[in-house]
The first five atom37 places (N, CA, C, CB, O) and aatype in JSON, in Angstrom:
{
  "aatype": [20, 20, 20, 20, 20, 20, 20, 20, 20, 20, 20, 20, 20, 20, 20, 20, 20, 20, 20, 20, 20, 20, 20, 20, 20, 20, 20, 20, 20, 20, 20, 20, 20, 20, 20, 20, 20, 20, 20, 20, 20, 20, 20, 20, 20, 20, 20, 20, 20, 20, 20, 20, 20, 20, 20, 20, 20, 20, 20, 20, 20, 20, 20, 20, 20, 20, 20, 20, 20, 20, 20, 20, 20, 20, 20, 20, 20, 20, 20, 20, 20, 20, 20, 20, 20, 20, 20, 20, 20, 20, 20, 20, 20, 20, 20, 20, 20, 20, 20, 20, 20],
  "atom_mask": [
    [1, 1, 1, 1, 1],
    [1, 1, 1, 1, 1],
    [1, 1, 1, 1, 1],
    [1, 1, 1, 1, 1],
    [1, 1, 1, 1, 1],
    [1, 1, 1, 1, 1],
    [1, 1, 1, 1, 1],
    [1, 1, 1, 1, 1],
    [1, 1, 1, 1, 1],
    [1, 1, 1, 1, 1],
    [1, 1, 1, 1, 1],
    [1, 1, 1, 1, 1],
    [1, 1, 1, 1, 1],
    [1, 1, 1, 1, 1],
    [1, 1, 1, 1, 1],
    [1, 1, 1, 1, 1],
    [1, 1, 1, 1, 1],
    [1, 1, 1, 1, 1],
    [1, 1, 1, 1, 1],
    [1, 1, 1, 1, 1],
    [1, 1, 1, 1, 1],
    [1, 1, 1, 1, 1],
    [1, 1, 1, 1, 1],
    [1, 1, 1, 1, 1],
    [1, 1, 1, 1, 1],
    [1, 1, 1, 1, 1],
    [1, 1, 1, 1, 1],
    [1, 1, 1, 1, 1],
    [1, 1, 1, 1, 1],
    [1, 1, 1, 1, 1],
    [1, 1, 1, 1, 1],
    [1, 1, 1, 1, 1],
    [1, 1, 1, 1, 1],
    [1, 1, 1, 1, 1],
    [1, 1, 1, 1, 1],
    [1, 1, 1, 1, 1],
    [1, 1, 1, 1, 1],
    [1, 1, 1, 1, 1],
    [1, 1, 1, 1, 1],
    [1, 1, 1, 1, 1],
    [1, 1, 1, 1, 1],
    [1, 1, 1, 1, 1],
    [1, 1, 1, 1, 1],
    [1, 1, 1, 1, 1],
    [1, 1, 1, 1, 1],
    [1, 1, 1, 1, 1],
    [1, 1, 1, 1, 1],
    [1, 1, 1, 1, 1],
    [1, 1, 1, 1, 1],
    [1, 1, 1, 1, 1],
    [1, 1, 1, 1, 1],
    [1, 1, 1, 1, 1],
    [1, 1, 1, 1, 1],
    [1, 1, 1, 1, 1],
    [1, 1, 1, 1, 1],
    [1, 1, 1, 1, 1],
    [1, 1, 1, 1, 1],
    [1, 1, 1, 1, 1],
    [1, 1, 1, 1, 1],
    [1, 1, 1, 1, 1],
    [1, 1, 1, 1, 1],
    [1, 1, 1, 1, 1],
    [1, 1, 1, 1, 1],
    [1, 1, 1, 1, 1],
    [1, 1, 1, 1, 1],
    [1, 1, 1, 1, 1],
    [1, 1, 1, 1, 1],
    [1, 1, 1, 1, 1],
    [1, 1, 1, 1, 1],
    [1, 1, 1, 1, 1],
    [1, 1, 1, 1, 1],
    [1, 1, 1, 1, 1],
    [1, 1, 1, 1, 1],
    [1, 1, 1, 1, 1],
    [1, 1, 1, 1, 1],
    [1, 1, 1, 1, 1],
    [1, 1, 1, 1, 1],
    [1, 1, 1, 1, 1],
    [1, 1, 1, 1, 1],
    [1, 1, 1, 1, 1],
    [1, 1, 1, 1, 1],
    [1, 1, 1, 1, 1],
    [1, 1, 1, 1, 1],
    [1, 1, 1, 1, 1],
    [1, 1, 1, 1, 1],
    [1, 1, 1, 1, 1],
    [1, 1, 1, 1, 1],
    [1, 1, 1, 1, 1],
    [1, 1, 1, 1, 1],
    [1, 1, 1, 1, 1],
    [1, 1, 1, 1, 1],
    [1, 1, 1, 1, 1],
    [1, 1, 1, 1, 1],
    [1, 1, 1, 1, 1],
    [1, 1, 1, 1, 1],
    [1, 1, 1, 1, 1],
    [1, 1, 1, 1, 1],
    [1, 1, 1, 1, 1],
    [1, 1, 1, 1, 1],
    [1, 1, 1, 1, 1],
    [1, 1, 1, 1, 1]
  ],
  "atom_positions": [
    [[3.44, -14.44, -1.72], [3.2, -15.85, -2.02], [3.7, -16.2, -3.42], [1.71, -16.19, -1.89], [3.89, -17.39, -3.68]],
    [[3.99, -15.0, -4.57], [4.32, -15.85, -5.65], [5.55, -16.23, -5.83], [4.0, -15.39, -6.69], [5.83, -17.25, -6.47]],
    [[6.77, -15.15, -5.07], [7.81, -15.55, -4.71], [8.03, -17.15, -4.17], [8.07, -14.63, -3.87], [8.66, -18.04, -4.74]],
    [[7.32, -17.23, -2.92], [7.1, -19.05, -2.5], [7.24, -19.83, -3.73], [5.4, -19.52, -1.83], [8.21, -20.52, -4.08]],
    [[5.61, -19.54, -4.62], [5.37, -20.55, -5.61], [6.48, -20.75, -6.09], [4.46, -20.3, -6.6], [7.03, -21.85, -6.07]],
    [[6.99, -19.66, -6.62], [8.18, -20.17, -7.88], [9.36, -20.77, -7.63], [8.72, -19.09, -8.68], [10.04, -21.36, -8.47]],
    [[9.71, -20.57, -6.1], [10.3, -21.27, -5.24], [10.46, -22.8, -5.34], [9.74, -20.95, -4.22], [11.46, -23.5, -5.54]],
    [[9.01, -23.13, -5.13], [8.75, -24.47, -5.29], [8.58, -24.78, -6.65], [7.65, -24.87, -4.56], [8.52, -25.99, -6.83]],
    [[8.5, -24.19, -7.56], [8.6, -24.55, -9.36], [9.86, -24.81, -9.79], [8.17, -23.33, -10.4], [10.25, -25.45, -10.77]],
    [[10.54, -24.14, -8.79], [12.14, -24.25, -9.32], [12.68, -25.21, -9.21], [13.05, -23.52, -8.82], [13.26, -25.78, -10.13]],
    [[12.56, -25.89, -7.21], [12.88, -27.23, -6.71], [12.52, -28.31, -7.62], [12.22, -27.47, -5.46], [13.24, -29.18, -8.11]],
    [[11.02, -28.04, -7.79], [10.21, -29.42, -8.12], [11.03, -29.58, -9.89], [7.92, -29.12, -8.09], [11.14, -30.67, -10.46]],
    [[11.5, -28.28, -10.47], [11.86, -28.29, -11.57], [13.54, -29.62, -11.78], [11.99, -26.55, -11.81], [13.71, -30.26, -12.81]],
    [[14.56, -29.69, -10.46], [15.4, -30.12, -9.98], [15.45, -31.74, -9.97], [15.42, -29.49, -8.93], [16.44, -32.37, -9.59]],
    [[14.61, -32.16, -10.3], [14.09, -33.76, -9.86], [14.6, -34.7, -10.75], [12.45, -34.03, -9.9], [13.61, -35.2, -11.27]],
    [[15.32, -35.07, -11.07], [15.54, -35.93, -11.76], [16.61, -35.32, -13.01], [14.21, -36.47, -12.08], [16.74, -35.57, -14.21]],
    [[17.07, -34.68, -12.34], [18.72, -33.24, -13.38], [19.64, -33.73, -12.02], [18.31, -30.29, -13.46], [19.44, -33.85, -10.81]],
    [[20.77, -33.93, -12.97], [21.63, -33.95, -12.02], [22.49, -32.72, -11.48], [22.33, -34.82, -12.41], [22.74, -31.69, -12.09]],
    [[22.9, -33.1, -10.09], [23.03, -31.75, -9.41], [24.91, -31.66, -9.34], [22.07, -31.77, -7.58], [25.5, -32.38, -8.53]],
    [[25.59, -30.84, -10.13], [26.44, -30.19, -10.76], [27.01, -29.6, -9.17], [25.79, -29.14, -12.06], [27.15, -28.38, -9.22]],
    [[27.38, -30.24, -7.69], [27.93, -29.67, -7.09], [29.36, -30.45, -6.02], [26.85, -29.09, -6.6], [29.37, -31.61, -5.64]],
    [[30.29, -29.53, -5.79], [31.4, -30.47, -4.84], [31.0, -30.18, -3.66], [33.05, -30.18, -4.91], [30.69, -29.02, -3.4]],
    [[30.93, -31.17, -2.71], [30.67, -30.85, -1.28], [32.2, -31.6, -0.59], [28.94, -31.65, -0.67], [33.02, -32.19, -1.29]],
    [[32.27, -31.51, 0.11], [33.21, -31.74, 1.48], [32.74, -32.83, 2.46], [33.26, -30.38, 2.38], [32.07, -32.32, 3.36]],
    [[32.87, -34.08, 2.56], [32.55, -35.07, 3.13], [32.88, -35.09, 4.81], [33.14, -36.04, 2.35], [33.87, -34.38, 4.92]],
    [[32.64, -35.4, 5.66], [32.66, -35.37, 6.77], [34.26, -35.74, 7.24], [31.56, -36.19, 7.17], [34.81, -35.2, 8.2]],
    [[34.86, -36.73, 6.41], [36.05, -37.05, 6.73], [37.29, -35.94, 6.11], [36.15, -38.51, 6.24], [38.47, -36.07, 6.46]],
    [[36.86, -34.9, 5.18], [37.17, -34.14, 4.58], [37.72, -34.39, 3.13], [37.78, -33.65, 5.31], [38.7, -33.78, 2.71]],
    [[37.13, -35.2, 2.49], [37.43, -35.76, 0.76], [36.12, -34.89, 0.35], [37.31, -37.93, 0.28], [35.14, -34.48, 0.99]],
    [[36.62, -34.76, -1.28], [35.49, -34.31, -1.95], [34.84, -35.12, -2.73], [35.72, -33.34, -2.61], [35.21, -36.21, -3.17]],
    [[33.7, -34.47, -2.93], [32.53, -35.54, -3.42], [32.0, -34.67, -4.41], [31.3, -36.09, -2.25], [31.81, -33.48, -4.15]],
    [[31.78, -35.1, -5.39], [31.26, -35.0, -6.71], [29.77, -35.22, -6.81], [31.95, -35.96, -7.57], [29.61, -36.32, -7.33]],
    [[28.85, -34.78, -6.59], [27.48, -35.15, -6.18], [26.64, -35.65, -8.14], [26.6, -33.33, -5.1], [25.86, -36.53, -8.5]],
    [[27.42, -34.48, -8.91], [27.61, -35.44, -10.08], [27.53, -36.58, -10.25], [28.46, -35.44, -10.49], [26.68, -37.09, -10.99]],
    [[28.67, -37.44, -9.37], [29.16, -38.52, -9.75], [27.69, -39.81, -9.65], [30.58, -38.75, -8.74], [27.5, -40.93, -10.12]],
    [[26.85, -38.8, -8.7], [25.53, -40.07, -8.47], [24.73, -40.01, -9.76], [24.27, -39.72, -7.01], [23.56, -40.38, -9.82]],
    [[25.41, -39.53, -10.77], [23.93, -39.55, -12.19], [23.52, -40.64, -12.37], [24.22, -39.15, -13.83], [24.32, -41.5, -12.01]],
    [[22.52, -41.04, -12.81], [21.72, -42.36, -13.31], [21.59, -43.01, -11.41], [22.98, -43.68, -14.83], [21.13, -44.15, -11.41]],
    [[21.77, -42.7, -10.57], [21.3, -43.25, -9.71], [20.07, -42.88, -9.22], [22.04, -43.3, -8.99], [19.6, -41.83, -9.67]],
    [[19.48, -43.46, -8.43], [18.6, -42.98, -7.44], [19.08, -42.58, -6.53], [17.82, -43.66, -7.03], [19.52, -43.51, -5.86]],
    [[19.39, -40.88, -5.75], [19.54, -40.56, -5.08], [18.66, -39.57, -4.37], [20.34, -40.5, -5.34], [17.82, -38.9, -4.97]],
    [[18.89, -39.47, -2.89], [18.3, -38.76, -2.25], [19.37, -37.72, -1.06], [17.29, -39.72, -1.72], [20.0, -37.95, -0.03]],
    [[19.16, -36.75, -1.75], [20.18, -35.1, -1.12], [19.35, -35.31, 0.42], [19.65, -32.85, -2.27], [18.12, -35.24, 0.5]],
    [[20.14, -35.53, 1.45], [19.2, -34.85, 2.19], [19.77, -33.81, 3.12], [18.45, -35.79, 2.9], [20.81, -34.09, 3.71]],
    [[19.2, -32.59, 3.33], [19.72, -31.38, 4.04], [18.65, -31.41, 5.24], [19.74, -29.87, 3.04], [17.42, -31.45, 5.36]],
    [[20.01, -31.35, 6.21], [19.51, -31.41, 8.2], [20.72, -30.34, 8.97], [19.84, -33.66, 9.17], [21.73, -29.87, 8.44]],
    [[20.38, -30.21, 9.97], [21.1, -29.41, 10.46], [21.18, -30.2, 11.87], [20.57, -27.95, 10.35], [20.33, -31.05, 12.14]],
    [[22.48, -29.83, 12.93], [22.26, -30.93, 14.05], [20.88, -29.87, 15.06], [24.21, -31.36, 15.15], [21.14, -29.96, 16.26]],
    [[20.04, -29.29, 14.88], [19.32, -28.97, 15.29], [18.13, -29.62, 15.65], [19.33, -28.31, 14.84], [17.52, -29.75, 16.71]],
    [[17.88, -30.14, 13.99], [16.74, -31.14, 13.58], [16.85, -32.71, 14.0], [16.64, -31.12, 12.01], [16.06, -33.59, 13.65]],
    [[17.7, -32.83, 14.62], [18.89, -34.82, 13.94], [17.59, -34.85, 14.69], [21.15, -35.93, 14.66], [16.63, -34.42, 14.06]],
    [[17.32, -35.4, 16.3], [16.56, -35.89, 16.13], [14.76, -36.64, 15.58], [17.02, -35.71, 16.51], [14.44, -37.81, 15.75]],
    [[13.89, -35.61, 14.95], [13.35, -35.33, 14.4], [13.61, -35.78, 12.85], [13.3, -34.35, 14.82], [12.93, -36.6, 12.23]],
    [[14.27, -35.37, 12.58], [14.76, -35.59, 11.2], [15.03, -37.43, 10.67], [16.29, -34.65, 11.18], [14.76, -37.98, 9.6]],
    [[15.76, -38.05, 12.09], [16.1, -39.48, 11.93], [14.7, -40.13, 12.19], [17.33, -40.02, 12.99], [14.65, -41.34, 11.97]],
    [[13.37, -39.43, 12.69], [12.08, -40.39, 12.91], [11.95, -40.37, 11.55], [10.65, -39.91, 13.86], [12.2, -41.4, 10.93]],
    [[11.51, -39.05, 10.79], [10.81, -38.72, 9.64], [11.68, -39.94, 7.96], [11.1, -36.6, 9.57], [11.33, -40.65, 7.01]],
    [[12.97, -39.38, 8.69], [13.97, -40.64, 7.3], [13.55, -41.76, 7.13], [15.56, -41.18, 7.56], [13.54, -42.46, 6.12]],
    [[13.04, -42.04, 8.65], [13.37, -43.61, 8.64], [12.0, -44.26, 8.05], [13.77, -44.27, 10.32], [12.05, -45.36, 7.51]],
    [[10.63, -43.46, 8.19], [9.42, -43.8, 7.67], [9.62, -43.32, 5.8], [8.09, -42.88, 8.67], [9.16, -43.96, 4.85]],
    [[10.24, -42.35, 5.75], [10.61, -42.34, 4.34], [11.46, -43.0, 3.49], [10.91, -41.45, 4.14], [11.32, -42.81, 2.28]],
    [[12.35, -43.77, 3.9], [13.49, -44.65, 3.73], [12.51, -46.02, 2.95], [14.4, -45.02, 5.47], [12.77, -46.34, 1.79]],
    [[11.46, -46.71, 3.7], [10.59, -47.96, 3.87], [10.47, -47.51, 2.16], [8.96, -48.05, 5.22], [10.9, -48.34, 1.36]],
    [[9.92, -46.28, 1.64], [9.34, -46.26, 0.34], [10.45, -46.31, -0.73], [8.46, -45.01, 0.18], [10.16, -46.21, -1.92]],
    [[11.36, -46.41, -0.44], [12.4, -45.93, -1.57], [13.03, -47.4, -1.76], [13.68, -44.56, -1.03], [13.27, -48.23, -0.89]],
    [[13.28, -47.52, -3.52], [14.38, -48.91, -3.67], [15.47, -49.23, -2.68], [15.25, -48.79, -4.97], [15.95, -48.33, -1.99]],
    [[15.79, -50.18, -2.6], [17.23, -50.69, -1.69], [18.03, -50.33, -2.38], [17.6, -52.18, -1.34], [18.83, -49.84, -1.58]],
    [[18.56, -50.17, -3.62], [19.46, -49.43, -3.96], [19.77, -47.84, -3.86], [19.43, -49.76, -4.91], [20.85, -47.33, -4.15]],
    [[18.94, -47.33, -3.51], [19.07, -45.53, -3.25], [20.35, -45.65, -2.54], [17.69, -44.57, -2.14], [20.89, -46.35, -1.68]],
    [[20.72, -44.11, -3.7], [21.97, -43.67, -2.66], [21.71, -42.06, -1.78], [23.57, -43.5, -3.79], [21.08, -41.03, -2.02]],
    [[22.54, -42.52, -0.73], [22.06, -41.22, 0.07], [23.07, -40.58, 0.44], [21.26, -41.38, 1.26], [24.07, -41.13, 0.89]],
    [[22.9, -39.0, 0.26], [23.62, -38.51, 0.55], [23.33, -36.86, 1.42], [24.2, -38.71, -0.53], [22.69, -35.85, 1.14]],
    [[24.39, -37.38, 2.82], [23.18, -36.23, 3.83], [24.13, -35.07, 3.92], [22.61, -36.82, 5.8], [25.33, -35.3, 4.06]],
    [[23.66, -33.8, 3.85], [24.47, -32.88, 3.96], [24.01, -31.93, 4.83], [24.77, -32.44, 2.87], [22.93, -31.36, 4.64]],
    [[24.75, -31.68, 5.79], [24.76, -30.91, 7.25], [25.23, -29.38, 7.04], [25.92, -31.7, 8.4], [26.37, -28.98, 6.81]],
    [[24.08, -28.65, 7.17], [24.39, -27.03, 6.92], [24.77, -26.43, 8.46], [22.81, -26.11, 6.2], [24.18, -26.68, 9.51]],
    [[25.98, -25.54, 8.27], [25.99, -25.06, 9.65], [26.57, -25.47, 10.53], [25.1, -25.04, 10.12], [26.8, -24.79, 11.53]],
    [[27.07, -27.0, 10.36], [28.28, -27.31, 11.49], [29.53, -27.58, 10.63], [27.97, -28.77, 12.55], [29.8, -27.75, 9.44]],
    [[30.37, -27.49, 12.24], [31.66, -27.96, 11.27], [31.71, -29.74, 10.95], [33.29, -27.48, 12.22], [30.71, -30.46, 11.02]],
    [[32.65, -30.05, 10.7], [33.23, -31.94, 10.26], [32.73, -32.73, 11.42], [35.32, -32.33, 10.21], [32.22, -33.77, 11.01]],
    [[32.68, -32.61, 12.88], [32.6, -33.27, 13.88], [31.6, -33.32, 14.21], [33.19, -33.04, 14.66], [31.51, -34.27, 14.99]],
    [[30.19, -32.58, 14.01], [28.6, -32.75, 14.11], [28.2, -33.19, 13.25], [27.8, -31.79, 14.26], [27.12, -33.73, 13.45]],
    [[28.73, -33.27, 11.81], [28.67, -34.26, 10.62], [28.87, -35.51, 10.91], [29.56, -34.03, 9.63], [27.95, -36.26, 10.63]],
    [[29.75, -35.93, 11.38], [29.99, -37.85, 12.23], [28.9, -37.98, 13.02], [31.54, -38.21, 13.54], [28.34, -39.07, 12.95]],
    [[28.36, -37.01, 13.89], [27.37, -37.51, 14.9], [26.37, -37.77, 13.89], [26.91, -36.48, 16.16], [25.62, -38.73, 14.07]],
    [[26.27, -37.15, 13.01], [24.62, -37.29, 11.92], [25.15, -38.7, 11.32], [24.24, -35.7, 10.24], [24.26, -39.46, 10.95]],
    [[26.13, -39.02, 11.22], [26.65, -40.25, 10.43], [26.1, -41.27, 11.4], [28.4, -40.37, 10.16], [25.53, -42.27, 10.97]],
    [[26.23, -41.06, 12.61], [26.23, -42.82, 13.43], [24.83, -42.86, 13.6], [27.15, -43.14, 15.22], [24.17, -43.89, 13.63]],
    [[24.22, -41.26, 13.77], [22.57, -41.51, 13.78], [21.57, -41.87, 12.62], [21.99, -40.34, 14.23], [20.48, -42.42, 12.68]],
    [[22.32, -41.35, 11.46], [21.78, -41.92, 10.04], [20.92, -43.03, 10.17], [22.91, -42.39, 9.09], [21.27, -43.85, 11.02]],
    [[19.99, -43.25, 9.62], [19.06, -44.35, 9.21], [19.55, -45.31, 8.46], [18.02, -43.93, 8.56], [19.38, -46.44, 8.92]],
    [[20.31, -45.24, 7.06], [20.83, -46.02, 6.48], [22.27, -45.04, 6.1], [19.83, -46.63, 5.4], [22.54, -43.85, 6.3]],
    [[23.17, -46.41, 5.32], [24.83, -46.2, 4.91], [24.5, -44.49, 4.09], [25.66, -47.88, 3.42], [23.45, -43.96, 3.74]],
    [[25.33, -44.23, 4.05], [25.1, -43.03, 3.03], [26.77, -42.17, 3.12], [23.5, -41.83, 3.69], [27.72, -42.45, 3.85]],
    [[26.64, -41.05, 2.04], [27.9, -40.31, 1.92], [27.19, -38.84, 2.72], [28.55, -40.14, 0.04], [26.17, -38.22, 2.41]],
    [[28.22, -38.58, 3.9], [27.82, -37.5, 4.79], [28.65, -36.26, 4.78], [27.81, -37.99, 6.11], [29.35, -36.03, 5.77]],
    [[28.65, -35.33, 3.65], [29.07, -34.17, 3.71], [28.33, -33.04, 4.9], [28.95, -33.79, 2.33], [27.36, -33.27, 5.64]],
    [[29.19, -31.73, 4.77], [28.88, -30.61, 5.4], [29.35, -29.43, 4.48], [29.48, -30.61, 6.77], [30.01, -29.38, 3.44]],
    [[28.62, -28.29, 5.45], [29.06, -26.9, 4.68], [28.86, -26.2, 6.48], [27.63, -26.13, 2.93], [28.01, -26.29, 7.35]],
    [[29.66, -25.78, 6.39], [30.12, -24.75, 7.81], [28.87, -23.56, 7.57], [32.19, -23.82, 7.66], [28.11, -23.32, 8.51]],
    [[28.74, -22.96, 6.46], [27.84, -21.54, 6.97], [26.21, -22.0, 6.43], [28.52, -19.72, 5.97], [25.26, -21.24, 6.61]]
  ]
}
């Protein structure tokens, strides 16, 4: 369990630092996740395992967040073409990267 904890000390440590990474966008451009500093953003990591599940839970979490949030969903595990399907099911506009493994 302390392994866990620190786990979660580390994340929770993440909150509001900007996150220093390039991802691969669904259409295949890169994205600078940098580039969202000073925004309100929200990373969100799904897999097409979860989509549906995942699009109930967004969409009640979405209601709490400013209208300006930017979102950005990133799909572990598929290739570019299960990334579009998470795109049209998305809750709101957002930038939809992937990572294959």
């Amino acid at each position: 369990i302390g392994a866990e904890a620190q786990a979660v000390i580390q994340r929770h440590g993440l909150i509001g630092k900007a996150l220093e990474l390039e991802l691969t966008t669904a259409d295949g451009q890169r994205f600078a996740l940098g580039s969202q500093h000073g925004k309100v953003t929200v990373v969100y990591v799904w897999s097409a395992v979860w989509m549906p599940k995942a699009v109930e839970n967004l969409r009640r979490f979405q209601q709490e967040l400013p209208p300006e949030t930017q979102w950005v969903f990133l799909s572990l595990g598929t290739p570019p073409d299960l990334a579009n399907i998470g795109k049209a099911a998305a809750p709101s506009p957002g930038t939809h990267c992937y990572h294959p493994s």
